[in-house]
Every structure is written in structure tokens, then in C-alpha cells.
C-alpha positions as CSV (number, residue, x, y, z in Angstrom):
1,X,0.0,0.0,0.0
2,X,1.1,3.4,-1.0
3,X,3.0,5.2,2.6
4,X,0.7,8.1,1.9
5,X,-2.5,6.1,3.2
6,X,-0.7,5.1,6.3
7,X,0.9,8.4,7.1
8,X,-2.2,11.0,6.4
9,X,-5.1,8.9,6.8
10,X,-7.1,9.1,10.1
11,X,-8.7,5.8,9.9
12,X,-11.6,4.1,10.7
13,X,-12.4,2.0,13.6
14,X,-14.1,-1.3,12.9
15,X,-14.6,-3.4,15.6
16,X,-11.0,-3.0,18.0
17,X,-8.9,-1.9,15.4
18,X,-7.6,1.1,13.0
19,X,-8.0,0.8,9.4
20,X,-6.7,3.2,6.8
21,X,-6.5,0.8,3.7
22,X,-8.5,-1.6,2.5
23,X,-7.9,-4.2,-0.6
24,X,-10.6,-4.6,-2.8
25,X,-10.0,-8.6,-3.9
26,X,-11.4,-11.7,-3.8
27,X,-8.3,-13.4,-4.8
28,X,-7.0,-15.3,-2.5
29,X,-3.3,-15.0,-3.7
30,X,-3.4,-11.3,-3.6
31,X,-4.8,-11.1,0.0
32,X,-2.3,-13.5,1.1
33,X,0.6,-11.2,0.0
34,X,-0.5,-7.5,0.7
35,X,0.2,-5.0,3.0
36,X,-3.5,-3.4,3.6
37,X,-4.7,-3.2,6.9
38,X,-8.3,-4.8,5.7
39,X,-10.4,-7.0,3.2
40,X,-12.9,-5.4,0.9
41,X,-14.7,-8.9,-0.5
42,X,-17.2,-7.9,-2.8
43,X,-17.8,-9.2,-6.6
44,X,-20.4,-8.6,-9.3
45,X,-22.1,-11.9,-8.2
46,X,-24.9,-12.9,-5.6
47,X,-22.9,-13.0,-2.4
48,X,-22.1,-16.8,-1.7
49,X,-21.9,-18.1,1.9
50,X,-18.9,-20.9,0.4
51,X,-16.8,-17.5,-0.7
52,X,-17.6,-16.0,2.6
53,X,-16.8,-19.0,4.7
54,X,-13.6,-19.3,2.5
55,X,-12.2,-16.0,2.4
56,X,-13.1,-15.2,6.3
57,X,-11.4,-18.8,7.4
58,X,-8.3,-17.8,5.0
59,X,-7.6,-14.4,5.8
60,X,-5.7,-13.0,8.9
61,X,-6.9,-9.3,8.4
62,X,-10.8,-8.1,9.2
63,X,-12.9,-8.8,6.0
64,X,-15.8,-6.9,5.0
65,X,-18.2,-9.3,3.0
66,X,-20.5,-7.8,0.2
67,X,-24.2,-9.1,1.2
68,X,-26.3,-7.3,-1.4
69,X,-26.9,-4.5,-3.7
70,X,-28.8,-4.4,-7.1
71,X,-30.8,-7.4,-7.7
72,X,-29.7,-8.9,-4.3
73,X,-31.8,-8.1,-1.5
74,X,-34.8,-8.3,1.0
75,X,-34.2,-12.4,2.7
76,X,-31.2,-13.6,0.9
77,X,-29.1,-10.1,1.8
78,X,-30.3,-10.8,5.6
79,X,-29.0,-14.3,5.6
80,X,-25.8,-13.4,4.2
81,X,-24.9,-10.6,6.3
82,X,-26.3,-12.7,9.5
83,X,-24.2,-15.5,7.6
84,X,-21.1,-13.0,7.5
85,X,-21.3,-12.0,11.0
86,X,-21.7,-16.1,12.5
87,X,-18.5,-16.5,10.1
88,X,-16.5,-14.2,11.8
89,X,-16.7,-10.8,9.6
90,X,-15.1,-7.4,10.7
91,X,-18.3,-6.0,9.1
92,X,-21.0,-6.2,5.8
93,X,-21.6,-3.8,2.7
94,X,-24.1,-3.5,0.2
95,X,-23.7,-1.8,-3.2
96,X,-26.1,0.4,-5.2
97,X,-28.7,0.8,-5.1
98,X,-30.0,-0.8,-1.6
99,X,-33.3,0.2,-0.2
100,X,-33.3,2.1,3.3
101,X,-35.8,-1.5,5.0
102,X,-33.7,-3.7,3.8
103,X,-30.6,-2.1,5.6
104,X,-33.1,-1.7,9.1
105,X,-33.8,-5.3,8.2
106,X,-30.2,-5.9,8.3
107,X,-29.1,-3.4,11.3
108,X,-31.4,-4.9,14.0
109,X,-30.0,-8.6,13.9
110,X,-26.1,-7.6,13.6
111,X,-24.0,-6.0,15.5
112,X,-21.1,-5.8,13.2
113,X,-20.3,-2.5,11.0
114,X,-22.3,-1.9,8.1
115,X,-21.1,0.1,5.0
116,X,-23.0,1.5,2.4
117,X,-21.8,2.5,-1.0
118,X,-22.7,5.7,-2.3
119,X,-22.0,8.0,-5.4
120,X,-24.4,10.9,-3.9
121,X,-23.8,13.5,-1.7
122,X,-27.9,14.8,-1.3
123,X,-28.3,15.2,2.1
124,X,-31.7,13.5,2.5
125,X,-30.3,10.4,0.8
126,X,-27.3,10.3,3.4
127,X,-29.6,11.0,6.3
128,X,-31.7,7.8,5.3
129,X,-28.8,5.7,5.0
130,X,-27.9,6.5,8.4
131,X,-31.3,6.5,10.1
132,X,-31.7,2.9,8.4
133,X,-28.0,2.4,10.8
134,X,-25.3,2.8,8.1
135,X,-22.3,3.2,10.1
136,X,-19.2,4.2,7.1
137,X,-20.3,5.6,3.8
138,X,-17.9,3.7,1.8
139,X,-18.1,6.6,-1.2
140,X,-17.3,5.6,-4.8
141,X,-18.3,8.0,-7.3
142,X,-15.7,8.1,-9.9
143,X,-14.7,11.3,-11.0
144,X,-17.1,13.0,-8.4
145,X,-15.3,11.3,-5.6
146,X,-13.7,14.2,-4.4
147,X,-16.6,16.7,-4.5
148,X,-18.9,13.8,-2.8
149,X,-16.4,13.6,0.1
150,X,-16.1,17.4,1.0
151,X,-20.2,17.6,0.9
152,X,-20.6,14.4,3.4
153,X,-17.8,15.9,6.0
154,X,-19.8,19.4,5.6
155,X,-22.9,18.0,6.0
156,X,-22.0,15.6,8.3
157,X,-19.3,16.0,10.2
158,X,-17.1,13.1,12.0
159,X,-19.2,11.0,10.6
160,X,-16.8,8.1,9.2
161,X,-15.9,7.6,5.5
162,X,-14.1,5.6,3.1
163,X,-13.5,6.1,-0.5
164,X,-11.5,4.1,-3.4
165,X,-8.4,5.6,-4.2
166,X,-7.8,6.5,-7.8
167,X,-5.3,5.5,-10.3
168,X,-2.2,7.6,-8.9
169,X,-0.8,9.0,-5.6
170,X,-2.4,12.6,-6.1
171,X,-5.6,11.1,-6.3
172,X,-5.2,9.0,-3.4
173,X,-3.7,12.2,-1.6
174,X,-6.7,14.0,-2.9
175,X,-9.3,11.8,-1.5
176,X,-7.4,12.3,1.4
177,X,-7.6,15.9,1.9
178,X,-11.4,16.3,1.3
179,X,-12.0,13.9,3.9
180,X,-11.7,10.1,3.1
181,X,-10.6,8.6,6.8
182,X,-9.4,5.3,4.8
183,X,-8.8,4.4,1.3
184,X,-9.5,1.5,-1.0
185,X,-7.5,0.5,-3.6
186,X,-7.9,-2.4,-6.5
187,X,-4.8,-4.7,-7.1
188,X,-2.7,-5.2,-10.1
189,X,-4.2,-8.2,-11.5
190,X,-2.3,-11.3,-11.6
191,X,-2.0,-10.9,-15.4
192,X,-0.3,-7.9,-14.8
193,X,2.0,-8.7,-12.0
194,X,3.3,-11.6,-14.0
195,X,3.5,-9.4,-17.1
196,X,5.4,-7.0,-14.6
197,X,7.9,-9.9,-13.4
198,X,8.3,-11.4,-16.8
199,X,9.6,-7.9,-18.3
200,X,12.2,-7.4,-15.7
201,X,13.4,-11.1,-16.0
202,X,13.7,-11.0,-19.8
203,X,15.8,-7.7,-19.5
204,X,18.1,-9.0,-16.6
């Protein structure tokens, strides 16, 4: 993980420890062999409770396990994210677009964080997410990342954020600035480390 992350972000506490990077991977390689202070497990499938029994029995760092969003929802994000938390999980998240009784649902039978991923700053849509017991805004708006931070730490101050780093170190250190207490960043894939590897080796 980039030294910027662990030297300027504040971090975010989830459950009894600081966490100022998270890797977003599923692969079990890559979390093996990573510096990041957390898991980010979530993939453009149904959430599975064989990946999430997998991933939390492998990994030695807190994993947050993806339990719905889009077409997953109502009873089957419920059991996963009760699921999550029998397994052992730092905490849950669930993508766009969620609805608010499904994360009250969720918040009355867990204790664990819950995330929600946002790309909106409107302050009625924020104040829903946390009445329904959101506990991080995990923000991820592309190129409005930035702009979406500095509005949730105006209108809501302290209240704890995350955001996913961008594809070089000033936009990381952005994010930073307007208010993102952690960062997550996507790995090279392993494509692209061996492609990486290969090149120096053929050169040497």
C-alpha cells in the first residue's frame, strides 16, 4: 500500500482496530501477499456463503463481505450478512442501489459495521442511509469522488468515511484531503504482475 495512506489517513475504527487501507480482492493469492490493513470482498455476483466462509477462514486481516446491492436483496441479503457476522466478519456492505428496509432489516439482527456504498452527496439520501443504521459511507463515485467527500464531511461532520483511491498517488492524496478517513484500492491483477515480473526477467 502506498506510505501516503498510512501516514495522512485518520482511519476508521471497525470493531477494536484502526484501518486506513483496505484491498478490494477476492483473490486469494493477492490477499495473502499485501500489505493493507483490511479485506474489501465484494464481486459482481450474488454474495455466496462458500466465498464467505472461504475468504473469512483464510484471511488473517478483518474482512468486509458484500451481502447485497442491485438485484440482491430483502431475505437472501439478511442471511448473508447474518451469515457474515456467525462467520466471523469485521463488518457487511451492500452496493447500489439498496433500499433504506432492507438495511433496518439488516441493522437490528447484527451487530457488526455496516457500510454503504454511495456515489451521492444529497443530504436527504445520506440521512436515510444513516437513520436505516449505516455506520461508514464507503463513497465511490468516480470522478465525483472528491466533490462527494467534501459535501458528506460538511454536512455531516465526524461522521466516518471511506472512499476508493484513484489511479495515482495525487488522487489518493486528494481523496485524502477532502475527507476520506481510509482508502481502497484495487490490485494489479495477476496478469499484470506476472507481465510485470516477466519484463524485468527478460531484461536481466
Amino acid at each position: 500500500m502506498p506510505e501516503i495512506i498510512g501516514n495522512n489517513c485518520e482511519g476508521l475504527i471497525v470493531g477494536e482496530q484502526k484501518i486506513k487501507s483496505f484491498l478490494f480482492s477476492t483473490d486469494m493469492a493477492i490477499i495473502e501477499n499485501n500489505d493493507a490493513d483490511a479485506i474489501l470482498a465484494v464481486y459482481p455476483f450474488a454474495p455466496s456463503p462458500k466465498i464467505i466462509r472461504s475468504l473469512i477462514d483464510f484471511c488473517s486481516k478483518p474482512l468486509i463481505c458484500g451481502v447485497g446491492g442491485g438485484t440482491t436483496r430483502g431475505k437472501k441479503s439478511l442471511e448473508m450478512a447474518l451469515y457474515a457476522e456467525e462467520m466471523g466478519a469485521a463488518g457487511i456492505i451492500v452496493n447500489i442501489p439498496f433500499h433504506n428496509n432492507d438495511l433496518e432489516k439488516i441493522r437490528k439482527r447484527i451487530s457488526i459495521h455496516v457500510i454503504a456504498s454511495i456515489a451521492s452527496a444529497d443530504y436527504e439520501f445520506l440521512k436515510s442511509k444513516i437513520d436505516s443504521g449505516v455506520d461508514i459511507f464507503h463513497v465511490t463515485g468516480g470522478k465525483y469522488t472528491n466533490t462527494i467527500l467534501k459535501e458528506i464531511s460538511a454536512k455531516f461532520p465526524g461522521f466516518p468515511i471511506m472512499a476508493t483511491g484513484g489511479t495515482s498517488l495525487g488522487n489518493i492524496e486528494e481523496s485524502i484531503v477532502a475527507g476520506s478517513q481510509a482508502i481502497v484500492l484495487s490490485p494489479p491483477s495477476n496478469k499484470d504482475l506476472f507481465k510485470t515480473m516477466m519484463d524485468k526477467y527478460r531484461n536481466s
